[in-house]
N, C-alpha and C positions, 0 to 999 in steps of 0.2 A: 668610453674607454678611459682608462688611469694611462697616462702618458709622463715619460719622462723627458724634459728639454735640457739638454746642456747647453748653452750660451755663455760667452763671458761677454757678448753686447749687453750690456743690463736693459736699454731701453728698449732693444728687439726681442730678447726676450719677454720680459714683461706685455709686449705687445704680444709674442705669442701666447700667453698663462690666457689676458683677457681676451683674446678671440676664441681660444680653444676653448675656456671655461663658460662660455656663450655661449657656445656647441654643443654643453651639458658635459664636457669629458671632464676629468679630476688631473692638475697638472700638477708635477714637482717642478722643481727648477735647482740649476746647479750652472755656478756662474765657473769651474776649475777644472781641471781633467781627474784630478785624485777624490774631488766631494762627486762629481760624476759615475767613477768609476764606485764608488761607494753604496750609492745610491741602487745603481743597475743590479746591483751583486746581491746587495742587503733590504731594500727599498719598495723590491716590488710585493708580487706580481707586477709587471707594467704589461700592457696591451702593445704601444710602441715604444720604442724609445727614437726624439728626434738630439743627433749631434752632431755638434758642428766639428769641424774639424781643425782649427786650429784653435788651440787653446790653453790657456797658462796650467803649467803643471802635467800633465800627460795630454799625448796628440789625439783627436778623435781617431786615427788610425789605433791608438795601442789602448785606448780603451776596449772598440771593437774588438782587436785581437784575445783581450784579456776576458771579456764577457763569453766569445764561441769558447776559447781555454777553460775556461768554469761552466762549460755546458750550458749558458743562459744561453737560449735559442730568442726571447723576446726579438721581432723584427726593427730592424735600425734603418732610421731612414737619418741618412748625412745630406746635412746642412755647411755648402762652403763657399768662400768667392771665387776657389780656382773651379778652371771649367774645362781645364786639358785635358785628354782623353788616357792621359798615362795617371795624372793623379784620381781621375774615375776608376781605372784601374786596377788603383795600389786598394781605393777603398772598400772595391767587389773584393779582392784576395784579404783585408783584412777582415771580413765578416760581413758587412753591410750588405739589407738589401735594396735599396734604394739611394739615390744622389740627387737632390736639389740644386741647382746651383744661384745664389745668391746675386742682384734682389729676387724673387720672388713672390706670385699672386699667393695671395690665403684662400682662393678658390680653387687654387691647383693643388696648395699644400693640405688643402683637407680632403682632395678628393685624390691625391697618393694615401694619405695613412688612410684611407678608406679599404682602396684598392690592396694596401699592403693586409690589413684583420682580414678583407675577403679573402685574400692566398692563404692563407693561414686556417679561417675557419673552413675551404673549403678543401684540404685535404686528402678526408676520407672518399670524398666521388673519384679520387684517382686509383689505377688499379692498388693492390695489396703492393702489388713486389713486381717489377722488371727488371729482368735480364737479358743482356747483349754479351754472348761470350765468358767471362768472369766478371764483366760489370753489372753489380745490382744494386736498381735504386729501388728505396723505400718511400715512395710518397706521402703515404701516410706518417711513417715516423720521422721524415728528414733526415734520413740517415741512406749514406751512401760508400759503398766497398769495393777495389778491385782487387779481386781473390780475398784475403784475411786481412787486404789493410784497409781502416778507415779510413775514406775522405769529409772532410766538410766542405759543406755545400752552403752557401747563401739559400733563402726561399727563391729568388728570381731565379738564380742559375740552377735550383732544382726546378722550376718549372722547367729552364727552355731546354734542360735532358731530359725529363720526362715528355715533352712535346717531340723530341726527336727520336728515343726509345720506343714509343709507343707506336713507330711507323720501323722500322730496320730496314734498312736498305732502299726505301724512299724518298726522295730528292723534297726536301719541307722547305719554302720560301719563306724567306726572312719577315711579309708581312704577315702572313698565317702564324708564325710565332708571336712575332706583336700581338695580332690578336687574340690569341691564344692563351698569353702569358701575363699579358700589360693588361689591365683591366679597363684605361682608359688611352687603348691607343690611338687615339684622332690627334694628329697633331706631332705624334712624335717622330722623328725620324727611324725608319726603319735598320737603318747602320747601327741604331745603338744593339740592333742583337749581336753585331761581329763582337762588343766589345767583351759581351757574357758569353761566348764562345770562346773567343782569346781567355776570358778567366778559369774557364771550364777545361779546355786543354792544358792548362798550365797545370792544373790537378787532377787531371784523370787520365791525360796522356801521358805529357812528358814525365813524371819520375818514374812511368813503369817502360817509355822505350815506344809504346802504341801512337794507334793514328786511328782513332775513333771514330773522329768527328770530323770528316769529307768537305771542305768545300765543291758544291758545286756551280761552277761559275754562269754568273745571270740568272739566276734560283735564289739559292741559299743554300742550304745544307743537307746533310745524309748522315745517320750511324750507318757503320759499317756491321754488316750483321753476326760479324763474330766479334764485334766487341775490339778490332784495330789487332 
């Protein structure tokens, strides 16, 4: 893989270049938010890109946002020390699909950017086109619409609506999504799917008024099969 790492740790970086470059991948490095943001835009193709989130010159959050703005879909897996559930949050709605939190195994962090190219290359096994009501996702293209307006979708939170679309009106348990969706879900707690739900309503329901996406309690979840 060609991977990009933004870091302004120089030493953790660097540790990241030689471990990744051990692993046969091709790394850039960018220690700023503005040579970062430069880089993602102008630099690739990249395969991943891994960034951290705080950082001199623009945030890993307003990078993300500026790379899905410029239509670089490349998967972004954020690197950060915060580990609260609302700054996880901020960085699903800024674009990312993935969240490290900091210290971190290099056997974990090569077996997410694994898991994040398998979401990616494996695309096409998903249907063409689902629809629920006026909501249609594109699997394949990662491209998502209620009625004529686009929405963006991270890859995770297009997986866990198409894992809920592809059932309508089906009560889908939060560890069947993990499994479903997380490539290496042993280990993870299965609440983190509330959090890419909470992301996923935030853009698919609420600016159009809908309730799509059901909680059902001691399960998990349900599309509504008109689409909320």
């Amino acid at each position: 893989m060609r991977i990009l790492v933004v870091e302004d740790e120089v030493g953790l970086a660097e540790s990241l270049r030689r471990g990744l470059s051990a692993d046969g991948h091709w790394v850039d490095l960018a220690h700023d938010g503005h040579r970062g943001l430069d880089l993602a835009l102008t630099g690739g193709p990249y395969d991943v890109v891994l960034l951290d989130l705080m950082l001199p010159g623009l945030s890993g959050y307003e990078i993300c946002r500026r790379m899905r703005a410029h239509e670089v879909a490349t998967p972004v897996l954020m690197l950060t020390a915060k580990d609260g559930e609302y700054d996880e949050a901020e960085g699903l709605d800024s674009g990312a699909d993935d969240y490290l939190t900091k210290p971190f195994s290099f056997v974990v962090l090569a077996a997410r950017l694994r898991a994040l190219t398998r979401r990616t290359a494996a695309g096409p096994a998903r249907p063409s086109v689902l629809q629920t009501g006026d909501l249609v996702l594109d699997p394949r293209g990662r491209r998502c619409r209620r009625g004529t307006y686009e929405i963006e979708l991270t890859a995770r939170e297009l997986g866990v609506l198409a894992c809920l679309m592809e059932q309508p009106g089906r009560a889908v348990a939060k560890k069947d999504i993990l499994d479903e969706v997380w490539d290496t879900p042993h280990g993870i707690d299965p609440n983190i799917v509330e959090v890419y739900v909470s992301s996923l309503r935030r853009k698919i329901d609420a600016p159009f008024g809908r309730r799509s996406i059901l909680t059902v309690h001691g399960t998990g979840y349900r599309m509504a099969p008109d689409g909320g």
